[in-house]
Chimera marker file (.cmm) of the C-alpha trace (Angstrom):
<marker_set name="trace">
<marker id="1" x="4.709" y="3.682" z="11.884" r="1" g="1" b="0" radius="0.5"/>
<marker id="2" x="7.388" y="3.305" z="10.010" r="1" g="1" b="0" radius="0.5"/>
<marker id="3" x="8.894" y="5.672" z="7.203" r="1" g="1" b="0" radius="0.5"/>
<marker id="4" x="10.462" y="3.873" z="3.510" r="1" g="1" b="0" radius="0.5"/>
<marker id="5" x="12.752" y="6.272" z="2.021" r="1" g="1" b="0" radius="0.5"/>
<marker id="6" x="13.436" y="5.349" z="-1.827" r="1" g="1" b="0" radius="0.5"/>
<marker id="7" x="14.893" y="7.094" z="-4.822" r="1" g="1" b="0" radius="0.5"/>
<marker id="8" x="14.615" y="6.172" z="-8.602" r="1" g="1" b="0" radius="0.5"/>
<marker id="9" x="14.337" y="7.724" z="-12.154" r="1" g="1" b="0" radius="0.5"/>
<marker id="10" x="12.752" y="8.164" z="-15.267" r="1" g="1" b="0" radius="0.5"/>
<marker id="11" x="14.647" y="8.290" z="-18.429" r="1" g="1" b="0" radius="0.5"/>
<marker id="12" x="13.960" y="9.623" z="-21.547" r="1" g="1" b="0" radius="0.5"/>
<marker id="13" x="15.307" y="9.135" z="-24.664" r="1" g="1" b="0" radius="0.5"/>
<marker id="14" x="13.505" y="11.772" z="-27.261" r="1" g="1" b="0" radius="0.5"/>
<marker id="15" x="9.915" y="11.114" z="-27.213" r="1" g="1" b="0" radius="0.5"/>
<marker id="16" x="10.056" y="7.682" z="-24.786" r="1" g="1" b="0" radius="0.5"/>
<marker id="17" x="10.644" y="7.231" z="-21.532" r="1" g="1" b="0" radius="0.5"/>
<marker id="18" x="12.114" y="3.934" z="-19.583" r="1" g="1" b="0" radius="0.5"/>
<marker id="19" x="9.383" y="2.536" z="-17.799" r="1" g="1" b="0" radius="0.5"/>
<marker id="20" x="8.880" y="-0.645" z="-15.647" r="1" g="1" b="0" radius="0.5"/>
<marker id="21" x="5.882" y="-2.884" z="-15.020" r="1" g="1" b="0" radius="0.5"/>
<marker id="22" x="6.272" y="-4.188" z="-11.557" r="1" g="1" b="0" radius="0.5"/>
<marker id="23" x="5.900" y="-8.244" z="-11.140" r="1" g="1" b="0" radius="0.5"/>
<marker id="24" x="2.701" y="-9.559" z="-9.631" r="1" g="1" b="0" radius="0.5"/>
<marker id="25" x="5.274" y="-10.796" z="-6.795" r="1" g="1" b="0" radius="0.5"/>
<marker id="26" x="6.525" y="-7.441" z="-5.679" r="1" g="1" b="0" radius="0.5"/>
<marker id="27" x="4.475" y="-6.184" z="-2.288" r="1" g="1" b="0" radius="0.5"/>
<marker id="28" x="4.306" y="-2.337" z="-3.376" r="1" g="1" b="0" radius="0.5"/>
<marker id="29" x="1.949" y="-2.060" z="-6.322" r="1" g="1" b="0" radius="0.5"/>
<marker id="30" x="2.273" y="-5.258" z="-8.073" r="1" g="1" b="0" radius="0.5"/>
<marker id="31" x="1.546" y="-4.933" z="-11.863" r="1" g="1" b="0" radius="0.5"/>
<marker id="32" x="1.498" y="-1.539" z="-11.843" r="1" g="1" b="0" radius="0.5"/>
<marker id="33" x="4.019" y="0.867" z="-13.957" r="1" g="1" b="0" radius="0.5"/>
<marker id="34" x="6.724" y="2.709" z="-12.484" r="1" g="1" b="0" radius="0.5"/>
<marker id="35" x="10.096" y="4.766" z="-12.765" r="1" g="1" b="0" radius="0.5"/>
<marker id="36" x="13.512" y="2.443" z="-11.745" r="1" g="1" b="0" radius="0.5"/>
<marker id="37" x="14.116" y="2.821" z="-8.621" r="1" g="1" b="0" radius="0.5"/>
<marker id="38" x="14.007" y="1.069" z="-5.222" r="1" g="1" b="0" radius="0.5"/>
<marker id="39" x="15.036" y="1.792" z="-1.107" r="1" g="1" b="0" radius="0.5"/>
<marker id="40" x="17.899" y="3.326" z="0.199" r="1" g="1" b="0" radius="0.5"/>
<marker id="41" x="20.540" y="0.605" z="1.070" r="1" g="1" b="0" radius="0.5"/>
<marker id="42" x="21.175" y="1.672" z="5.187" r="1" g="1" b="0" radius="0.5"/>
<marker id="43" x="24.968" y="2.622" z="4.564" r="1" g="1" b="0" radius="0.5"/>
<marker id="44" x="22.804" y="5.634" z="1.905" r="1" g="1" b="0" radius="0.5"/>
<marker id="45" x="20.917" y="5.926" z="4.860" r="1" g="1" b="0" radius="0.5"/>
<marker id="46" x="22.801" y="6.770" z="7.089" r="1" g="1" b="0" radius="0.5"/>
<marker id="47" x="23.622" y="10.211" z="5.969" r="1" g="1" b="0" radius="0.5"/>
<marker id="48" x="20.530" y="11.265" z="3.402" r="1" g="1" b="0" radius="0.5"/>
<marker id="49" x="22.196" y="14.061" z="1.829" r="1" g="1" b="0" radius="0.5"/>
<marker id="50" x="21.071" y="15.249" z="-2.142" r="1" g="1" b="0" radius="0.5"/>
<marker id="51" x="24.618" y="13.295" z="-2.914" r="1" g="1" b="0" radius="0.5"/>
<marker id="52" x="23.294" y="10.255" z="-1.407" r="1" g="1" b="0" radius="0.5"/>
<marker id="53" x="19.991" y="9.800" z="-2.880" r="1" g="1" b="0" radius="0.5"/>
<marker id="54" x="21.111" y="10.395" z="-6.623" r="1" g="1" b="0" radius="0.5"/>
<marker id="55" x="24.170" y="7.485" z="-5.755" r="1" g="1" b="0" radius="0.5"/>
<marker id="56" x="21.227" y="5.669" z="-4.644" r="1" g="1" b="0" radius="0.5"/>
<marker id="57" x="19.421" y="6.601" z="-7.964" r="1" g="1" b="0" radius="0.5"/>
<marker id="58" x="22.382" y="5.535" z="-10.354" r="1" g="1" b="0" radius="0.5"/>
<marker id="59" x="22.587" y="2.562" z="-8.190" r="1" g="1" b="0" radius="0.5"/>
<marker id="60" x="19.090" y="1.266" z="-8.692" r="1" g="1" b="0" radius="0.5"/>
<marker id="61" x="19.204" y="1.778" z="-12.580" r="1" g="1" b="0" radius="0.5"/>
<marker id="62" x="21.803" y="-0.242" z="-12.818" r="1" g="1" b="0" radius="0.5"/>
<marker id="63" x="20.732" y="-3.108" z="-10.998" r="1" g="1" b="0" radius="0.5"/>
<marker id="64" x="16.975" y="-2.792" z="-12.796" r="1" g="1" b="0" radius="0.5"/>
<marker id="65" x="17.790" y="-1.704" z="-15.750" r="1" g="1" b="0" radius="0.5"/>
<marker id="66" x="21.701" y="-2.507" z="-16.577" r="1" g="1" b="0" radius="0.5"/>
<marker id="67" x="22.506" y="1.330" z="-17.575" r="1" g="1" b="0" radius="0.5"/>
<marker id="68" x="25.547" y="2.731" z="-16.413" r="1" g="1" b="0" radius="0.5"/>
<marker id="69" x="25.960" y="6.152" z="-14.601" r="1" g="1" b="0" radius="0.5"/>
<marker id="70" x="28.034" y="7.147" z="-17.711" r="1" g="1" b="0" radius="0.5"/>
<marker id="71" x="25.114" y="6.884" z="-20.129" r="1" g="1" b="0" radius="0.5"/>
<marker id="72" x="23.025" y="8.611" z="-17.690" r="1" g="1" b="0" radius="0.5"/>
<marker id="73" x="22.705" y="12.846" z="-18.789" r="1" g="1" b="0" radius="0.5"/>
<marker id="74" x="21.410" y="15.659" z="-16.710" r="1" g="1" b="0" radius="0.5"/>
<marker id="75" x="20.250" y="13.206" z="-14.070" r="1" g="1" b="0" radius="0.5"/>
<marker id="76" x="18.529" y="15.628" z="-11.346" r="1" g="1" b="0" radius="0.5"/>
<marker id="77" x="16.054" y="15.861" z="-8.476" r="1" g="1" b="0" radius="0.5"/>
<marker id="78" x="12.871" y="16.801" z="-9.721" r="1" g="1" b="0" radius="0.5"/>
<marker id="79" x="9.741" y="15.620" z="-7.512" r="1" g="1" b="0" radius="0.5"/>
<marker id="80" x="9.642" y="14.545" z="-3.735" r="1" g="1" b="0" radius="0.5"/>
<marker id="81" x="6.616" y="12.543" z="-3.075" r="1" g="1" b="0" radius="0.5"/>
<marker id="82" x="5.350" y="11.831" z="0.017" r="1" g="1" b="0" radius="0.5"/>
<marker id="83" x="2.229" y="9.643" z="1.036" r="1" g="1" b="0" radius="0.5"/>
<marker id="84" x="0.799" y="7.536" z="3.816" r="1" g="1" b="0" radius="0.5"/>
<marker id="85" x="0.343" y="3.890" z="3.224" r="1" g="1" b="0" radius="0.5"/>
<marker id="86" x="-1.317" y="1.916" z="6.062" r="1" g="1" b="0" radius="0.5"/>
<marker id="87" x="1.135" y="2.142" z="8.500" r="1" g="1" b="0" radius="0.5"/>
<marker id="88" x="4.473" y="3.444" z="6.101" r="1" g="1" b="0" radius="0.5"/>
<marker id="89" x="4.809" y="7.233" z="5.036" r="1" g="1" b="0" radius="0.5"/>
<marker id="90" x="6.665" y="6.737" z="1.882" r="1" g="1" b="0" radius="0.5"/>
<marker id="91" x="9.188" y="9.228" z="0.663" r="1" g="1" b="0" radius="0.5"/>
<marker id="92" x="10.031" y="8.812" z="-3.099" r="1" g="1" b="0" radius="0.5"/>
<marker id="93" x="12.603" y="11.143" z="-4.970" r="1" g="1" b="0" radius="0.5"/>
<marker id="94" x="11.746" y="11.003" z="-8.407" r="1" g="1" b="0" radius="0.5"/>
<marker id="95" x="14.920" y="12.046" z="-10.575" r="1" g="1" b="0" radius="0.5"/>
<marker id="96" x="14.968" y="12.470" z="-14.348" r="1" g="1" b="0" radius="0.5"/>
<marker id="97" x="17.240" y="12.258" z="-16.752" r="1" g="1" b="0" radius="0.5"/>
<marker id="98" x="18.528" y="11.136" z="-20.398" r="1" g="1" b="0" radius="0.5"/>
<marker id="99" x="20.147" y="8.789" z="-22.614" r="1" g="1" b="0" radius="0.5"/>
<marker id="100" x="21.587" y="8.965" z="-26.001" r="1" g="1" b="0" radius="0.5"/>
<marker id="101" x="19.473" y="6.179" z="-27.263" r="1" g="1" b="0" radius="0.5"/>
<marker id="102" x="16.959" y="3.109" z="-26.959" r="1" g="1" b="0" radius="0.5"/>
<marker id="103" x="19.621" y="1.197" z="-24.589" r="1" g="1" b="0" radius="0.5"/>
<marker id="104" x="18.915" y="-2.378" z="-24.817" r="1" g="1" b="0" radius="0.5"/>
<marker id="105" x="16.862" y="-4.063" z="-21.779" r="1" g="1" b="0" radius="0.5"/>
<marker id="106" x="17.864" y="-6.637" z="-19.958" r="1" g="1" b="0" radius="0.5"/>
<marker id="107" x="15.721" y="-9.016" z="-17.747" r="1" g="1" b="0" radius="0.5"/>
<marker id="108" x="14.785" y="-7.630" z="-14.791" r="1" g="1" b="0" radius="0.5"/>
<marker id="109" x="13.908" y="-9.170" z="-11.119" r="1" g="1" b="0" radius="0.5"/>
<marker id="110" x="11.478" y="-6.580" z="-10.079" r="1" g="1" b="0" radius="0.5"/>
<marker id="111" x="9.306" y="-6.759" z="-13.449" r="1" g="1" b="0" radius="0.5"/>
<marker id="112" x="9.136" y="-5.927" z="-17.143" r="1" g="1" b="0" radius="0.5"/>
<marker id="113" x="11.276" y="-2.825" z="-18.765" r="1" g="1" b="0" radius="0.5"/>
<marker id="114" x="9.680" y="-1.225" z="-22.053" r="1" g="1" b="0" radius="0.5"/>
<marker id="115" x="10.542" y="2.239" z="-23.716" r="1" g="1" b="0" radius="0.5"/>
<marker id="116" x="6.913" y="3.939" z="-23.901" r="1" g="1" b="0" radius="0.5"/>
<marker id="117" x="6.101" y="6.961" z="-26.063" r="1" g="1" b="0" radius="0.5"/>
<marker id="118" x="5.706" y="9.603" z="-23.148" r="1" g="1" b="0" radius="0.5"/>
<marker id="119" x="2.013" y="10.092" z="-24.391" r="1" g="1" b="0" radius="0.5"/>
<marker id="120" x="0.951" y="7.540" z="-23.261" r="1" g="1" b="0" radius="0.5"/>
<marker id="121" x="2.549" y="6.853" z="-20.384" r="1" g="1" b="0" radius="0.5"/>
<marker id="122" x="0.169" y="8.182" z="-17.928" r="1" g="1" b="0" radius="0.5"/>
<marker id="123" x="-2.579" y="6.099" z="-19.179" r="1" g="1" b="0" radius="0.5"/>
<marker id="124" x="-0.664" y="3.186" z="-17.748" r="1" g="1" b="0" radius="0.5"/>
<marker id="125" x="-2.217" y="1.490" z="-14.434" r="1" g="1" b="0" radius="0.5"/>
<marker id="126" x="0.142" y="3.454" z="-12.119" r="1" g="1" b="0" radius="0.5"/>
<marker id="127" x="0.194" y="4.670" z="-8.502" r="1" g="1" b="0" radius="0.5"/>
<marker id="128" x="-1.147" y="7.985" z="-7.848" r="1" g="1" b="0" radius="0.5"/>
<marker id="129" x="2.144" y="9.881" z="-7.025" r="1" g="1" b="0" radius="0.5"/>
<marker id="130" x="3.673" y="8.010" z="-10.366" r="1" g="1" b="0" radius="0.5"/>
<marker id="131" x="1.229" y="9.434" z="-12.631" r="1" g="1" b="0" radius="0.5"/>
<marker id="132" x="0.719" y="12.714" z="-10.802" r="1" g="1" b="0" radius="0.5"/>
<marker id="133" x="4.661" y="12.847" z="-10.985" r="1" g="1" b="0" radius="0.5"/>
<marker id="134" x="4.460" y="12.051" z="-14.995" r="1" g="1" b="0" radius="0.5"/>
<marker id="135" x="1.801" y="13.773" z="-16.243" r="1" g="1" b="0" radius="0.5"/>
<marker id="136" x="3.185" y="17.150" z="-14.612" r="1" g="1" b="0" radius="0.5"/>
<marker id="137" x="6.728" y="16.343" z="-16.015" r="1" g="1" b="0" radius="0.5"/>
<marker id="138" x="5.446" y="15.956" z="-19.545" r="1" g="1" b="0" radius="0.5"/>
<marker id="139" x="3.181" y="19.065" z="-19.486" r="1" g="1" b="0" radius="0.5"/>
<marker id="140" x="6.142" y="21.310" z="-18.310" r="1" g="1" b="0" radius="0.5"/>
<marker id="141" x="9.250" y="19.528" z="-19.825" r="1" g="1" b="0" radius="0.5"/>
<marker id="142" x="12.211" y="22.221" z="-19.832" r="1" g="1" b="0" radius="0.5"/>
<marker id="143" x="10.977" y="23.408" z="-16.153" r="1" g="1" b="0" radius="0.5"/>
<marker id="144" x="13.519" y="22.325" z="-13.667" r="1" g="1" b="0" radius="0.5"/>
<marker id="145" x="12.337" y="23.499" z="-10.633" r="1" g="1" b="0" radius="0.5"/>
<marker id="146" x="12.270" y="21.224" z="-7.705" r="1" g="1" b="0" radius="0.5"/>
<marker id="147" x="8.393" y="20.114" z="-7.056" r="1" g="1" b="0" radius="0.5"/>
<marker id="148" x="6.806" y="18.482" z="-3.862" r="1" g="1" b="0" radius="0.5"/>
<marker id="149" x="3.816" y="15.816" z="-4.611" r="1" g="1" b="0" radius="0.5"/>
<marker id="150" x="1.425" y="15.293" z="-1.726" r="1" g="1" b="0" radius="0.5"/>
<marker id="151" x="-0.863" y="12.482" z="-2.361" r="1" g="1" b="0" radius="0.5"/>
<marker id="152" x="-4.404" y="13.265" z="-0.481" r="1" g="1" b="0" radius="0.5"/>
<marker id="153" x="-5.707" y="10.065" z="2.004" r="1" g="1" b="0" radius="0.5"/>
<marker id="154" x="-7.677" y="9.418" z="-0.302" r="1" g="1" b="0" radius="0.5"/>
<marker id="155" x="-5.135" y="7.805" z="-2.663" r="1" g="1" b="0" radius="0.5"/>
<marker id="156" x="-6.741" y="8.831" z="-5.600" r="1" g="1" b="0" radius="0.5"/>
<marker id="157" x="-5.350" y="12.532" z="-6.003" r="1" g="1" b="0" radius="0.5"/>
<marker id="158" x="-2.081" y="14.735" z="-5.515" r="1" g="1" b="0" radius="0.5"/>
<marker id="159" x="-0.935" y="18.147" z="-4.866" r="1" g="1" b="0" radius="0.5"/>
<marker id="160" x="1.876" y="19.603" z="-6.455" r="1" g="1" b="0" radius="0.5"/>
<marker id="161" x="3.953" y="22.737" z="-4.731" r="1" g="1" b="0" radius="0.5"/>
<marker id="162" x="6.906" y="24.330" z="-6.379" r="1" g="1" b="0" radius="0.5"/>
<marker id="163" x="9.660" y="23.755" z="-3.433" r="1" g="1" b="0" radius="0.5"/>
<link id1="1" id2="2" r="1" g="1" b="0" radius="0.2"/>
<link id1="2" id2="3" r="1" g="1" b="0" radius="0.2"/>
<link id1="3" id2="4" r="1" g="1" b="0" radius="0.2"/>
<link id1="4" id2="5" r="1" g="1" b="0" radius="0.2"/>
<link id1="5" id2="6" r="1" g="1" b="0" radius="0.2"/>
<link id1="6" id2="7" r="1" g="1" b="0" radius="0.2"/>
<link id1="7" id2="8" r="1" g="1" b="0" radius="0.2"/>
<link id1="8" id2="9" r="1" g="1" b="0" radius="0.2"/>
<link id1="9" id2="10" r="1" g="1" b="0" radius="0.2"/>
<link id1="10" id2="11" r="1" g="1" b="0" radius="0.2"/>
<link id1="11" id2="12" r="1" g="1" b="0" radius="0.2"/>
<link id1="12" id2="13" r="1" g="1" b="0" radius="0.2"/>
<link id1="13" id2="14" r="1" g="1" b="0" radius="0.2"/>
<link id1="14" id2="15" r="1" g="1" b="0" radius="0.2"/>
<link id1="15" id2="16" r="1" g="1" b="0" radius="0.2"/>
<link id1="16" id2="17" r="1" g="1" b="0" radius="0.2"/>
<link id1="17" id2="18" r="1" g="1" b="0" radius="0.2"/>
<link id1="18" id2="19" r="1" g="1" b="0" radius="0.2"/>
<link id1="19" id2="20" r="1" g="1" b="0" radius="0.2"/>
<link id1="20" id2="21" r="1" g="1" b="0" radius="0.2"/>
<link id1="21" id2="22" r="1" g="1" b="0" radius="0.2"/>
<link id1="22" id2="23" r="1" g="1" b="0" radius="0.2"/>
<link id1="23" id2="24" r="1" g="1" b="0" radius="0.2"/>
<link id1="24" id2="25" r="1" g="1" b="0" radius="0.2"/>
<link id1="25" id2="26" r="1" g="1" b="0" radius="0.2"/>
<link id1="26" id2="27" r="1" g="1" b="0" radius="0.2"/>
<link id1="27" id2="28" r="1" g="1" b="0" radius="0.2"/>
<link id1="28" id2="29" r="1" g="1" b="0" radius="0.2"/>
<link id1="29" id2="30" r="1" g="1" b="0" radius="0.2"/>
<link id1="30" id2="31" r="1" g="1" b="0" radius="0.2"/>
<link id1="31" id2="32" r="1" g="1" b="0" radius="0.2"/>
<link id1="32" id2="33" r="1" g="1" b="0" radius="0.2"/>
<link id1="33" id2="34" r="1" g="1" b="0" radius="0.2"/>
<link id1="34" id2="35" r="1" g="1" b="0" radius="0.2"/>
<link id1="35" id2="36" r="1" g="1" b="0" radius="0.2"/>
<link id1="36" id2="37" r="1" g="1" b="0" radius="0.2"/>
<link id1="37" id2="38" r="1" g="1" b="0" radius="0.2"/>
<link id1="38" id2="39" r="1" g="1" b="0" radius="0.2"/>
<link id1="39" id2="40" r="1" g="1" b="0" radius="0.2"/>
<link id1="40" id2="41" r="1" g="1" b="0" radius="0.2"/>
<link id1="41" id2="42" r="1" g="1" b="0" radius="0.2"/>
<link id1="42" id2="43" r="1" g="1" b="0" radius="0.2"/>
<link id1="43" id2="44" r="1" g="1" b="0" radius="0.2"/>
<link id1="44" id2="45" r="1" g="1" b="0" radius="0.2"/>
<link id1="45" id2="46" r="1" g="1" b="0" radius="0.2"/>
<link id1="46" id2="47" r="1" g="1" b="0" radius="0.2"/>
<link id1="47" id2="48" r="1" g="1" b="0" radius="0.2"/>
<link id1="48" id2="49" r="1" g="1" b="0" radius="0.2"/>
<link id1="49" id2="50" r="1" g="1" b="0" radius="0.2"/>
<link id1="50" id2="51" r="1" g="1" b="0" radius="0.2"/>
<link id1="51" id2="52" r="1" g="1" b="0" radius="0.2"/>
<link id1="52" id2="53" r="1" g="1" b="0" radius="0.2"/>
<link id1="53" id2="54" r="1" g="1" b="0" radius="0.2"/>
<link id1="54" id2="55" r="1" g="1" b="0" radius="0.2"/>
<link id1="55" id2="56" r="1" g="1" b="0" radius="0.2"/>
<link id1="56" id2="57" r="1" g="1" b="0" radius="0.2"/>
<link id1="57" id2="58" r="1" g="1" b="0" radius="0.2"/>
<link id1="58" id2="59" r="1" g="1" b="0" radius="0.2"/>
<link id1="59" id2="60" r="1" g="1" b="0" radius="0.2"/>
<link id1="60" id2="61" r="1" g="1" b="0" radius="0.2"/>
<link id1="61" id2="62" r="1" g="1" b="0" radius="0.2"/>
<link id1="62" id2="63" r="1" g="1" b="0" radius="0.2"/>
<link id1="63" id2="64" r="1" g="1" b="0" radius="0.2"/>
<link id1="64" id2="65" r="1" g="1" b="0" radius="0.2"/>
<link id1="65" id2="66" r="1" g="1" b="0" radius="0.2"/>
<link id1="66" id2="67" r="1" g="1" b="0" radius="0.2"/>
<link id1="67" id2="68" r="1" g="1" b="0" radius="0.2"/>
<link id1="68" id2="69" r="1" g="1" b="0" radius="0.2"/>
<link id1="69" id2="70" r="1" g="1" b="0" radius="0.2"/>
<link id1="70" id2="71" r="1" g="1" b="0" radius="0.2"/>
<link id1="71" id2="72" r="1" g="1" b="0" radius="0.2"/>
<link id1="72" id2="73" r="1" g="1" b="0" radius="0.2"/>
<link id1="73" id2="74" r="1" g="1" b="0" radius="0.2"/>
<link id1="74" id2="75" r="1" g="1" b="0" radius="0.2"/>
<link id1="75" id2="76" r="1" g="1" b="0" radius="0.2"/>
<link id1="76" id2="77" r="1" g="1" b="0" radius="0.2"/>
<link id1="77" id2="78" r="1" g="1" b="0" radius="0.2"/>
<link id1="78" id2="79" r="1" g="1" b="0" radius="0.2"/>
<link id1="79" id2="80" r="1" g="1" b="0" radius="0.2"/>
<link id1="80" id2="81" r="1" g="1" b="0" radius="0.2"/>
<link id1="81" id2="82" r="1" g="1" b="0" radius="0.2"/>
<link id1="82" id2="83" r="1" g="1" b="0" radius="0.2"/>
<link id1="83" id2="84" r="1" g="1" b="0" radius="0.2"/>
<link id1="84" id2="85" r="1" g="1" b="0" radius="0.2"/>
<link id1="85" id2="86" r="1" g="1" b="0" radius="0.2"/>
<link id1="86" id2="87" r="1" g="1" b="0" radius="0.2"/>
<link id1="87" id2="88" r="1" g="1" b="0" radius="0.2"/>
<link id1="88" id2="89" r="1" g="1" b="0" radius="0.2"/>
<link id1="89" id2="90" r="1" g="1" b="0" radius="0.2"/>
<link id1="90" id2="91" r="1" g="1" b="0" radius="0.2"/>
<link id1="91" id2="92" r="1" g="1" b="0" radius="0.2"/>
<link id1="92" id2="93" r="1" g="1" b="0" radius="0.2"/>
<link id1="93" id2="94" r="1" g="1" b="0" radius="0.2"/>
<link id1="94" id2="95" r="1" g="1" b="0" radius="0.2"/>
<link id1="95" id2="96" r="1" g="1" b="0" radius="0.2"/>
<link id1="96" id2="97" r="1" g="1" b="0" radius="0.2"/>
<link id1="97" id2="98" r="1" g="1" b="0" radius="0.2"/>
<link id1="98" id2="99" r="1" g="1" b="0" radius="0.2"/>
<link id1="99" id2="100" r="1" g="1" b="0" radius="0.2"/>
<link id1="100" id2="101" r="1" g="1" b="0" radius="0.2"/>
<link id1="101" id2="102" r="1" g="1" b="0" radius="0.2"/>
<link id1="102" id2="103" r="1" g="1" b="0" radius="0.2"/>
<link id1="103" id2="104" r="1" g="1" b="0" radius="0.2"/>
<link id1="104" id2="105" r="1" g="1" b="0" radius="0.2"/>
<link id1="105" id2="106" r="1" g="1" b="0" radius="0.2"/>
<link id1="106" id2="107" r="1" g="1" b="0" radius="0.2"/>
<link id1="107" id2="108" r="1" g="1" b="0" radius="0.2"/>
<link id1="108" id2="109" r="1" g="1" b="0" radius="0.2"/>
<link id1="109" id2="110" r="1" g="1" b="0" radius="0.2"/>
<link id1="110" id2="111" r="1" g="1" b="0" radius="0.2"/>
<link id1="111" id2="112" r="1" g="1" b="0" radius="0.2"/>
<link id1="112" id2="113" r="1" g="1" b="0" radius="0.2"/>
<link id1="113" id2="114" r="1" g="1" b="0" radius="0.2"/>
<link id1="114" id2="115" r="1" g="1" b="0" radius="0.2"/>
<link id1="115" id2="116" r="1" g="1" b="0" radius="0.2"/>
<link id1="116" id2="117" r="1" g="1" b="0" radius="0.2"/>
<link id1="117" id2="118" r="1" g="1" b="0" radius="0.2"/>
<link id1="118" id2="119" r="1" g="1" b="0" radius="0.2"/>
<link id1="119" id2="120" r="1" g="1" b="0" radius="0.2"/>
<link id1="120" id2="121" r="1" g="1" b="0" radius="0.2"/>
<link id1="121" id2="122" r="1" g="1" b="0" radius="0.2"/>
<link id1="122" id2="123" r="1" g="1" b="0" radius="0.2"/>
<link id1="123" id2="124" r="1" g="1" b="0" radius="0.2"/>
<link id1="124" id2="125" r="1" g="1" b="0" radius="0.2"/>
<link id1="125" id2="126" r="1" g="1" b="0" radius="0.2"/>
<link id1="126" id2="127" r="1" g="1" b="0" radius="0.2"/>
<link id1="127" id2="128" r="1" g="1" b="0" radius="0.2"/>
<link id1="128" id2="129" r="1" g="1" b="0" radius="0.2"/>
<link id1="129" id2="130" r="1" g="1" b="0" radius="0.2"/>
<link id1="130" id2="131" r="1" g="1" b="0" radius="0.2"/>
<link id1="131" id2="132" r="1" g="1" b="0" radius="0.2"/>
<link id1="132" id2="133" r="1" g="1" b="0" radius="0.2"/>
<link id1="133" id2="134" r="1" g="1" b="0" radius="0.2"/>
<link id1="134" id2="135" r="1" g="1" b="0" radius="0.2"/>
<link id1="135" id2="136" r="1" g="1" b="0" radius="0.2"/>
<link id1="136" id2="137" r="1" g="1" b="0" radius="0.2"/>
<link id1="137" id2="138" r="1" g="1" b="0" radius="0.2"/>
<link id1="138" id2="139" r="1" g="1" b="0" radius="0.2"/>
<link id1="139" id2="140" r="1" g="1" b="0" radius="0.2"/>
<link id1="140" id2="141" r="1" g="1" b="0" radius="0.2"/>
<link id1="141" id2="142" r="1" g="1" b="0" radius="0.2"/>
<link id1="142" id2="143" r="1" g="1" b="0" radius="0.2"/>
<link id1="143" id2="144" r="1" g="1" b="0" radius="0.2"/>
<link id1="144" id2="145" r="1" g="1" b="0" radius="0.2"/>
<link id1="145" id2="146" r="1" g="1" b="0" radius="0.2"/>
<link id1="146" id2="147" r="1" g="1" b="0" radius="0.2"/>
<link id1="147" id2="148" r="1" g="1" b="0" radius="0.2"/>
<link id1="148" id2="149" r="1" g="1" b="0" radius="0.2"/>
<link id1="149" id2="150" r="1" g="1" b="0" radius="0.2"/>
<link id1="150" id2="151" r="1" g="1" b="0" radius="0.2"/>
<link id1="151" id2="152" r="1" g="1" b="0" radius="0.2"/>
<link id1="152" id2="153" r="1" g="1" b="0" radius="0.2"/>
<link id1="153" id2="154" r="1" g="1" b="0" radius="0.2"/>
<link id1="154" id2="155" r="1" g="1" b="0" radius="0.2"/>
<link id1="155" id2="156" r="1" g="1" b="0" radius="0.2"/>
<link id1="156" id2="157" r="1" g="1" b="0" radius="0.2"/>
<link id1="157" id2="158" r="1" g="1" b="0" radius="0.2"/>
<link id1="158" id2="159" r="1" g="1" b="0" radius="0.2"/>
<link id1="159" id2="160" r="1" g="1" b="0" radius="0.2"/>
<link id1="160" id2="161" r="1" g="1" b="0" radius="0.2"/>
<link id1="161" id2="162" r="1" g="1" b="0" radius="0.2"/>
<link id1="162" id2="163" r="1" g="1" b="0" radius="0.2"/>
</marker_set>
């Protein structure tokens, strides 16, 4: 068994938020919509400390999305999901955070970027723990408690617990 530790973010700008549709090439949920984000390069690894995870974080939406740490506002630690995957237990911290305005998108390797009214967002095709993650963000947006999101064997459902 092996364990995939990965960090990433959602950002909203007023009523949107930055979502990406994964490529049908990418081996975790190909096609489906996520936050940016990605796994923990092993030097981040090798101390996992709050500090390293959100470096991690800014890291990833650069690369994805081409926005710079300094654009980035009240970036912070709001879900840790966990679920079991075949033979990987995946650990996802789900930051969120804002930007001024509609930053321009540039291509991106791992899929398609889009600004999408947070409304409908969760009807996307998503992964459990994405849209679990989402819909409880939107329903309780100036909360900023820390939240932990257990997805069931199952796959198809989550718990959330207040940390």
């Amino acid at each position: 068994m092996t364990t995939r530790i990965t960090s990433g973010a959602f950002l909203s700008c007023g009523d949107k938020v930055l979502l990406l549709k994964r490529g049908l090439h990418k081996e975790i949920a190909p096609g489906s919509w996520a936050g940016i984000g990605g796994h923990m390069e092993l030097d981040e690894i090798k101390n996992p400390r709050a500090l390293d995870l959100i470096e991690t974080c800014y890291r990833e939406v650069l690369e994805e999305a081409g926005i710079a740490k300094s654009d980035i506002h009240n970036l912070k630690l709001r879900y840790i999901a966990v679920r079991k995957v075949e033979n990987d237990v995946r650990l996802h911290h789900h930051f969120f955070g804002e930007v001024e305005s509609e930053l321009p998108l540039p291509e991106c390797d791992e899929g398609e970027l889009y600004w999408v009214d947070k409304n409908k967002a969760i009807d996307l095709p998503m992964s459990t723990s994405v849209k679990e993650v989402l819909k409880h963000w939107i329903q309780n947006p100036n909360n900023e408690d820390v939240y932990f999101v257990a997805v069931h064997t199952d796959g198809e459902s989550a718990t959330i617990t207040k940390i």
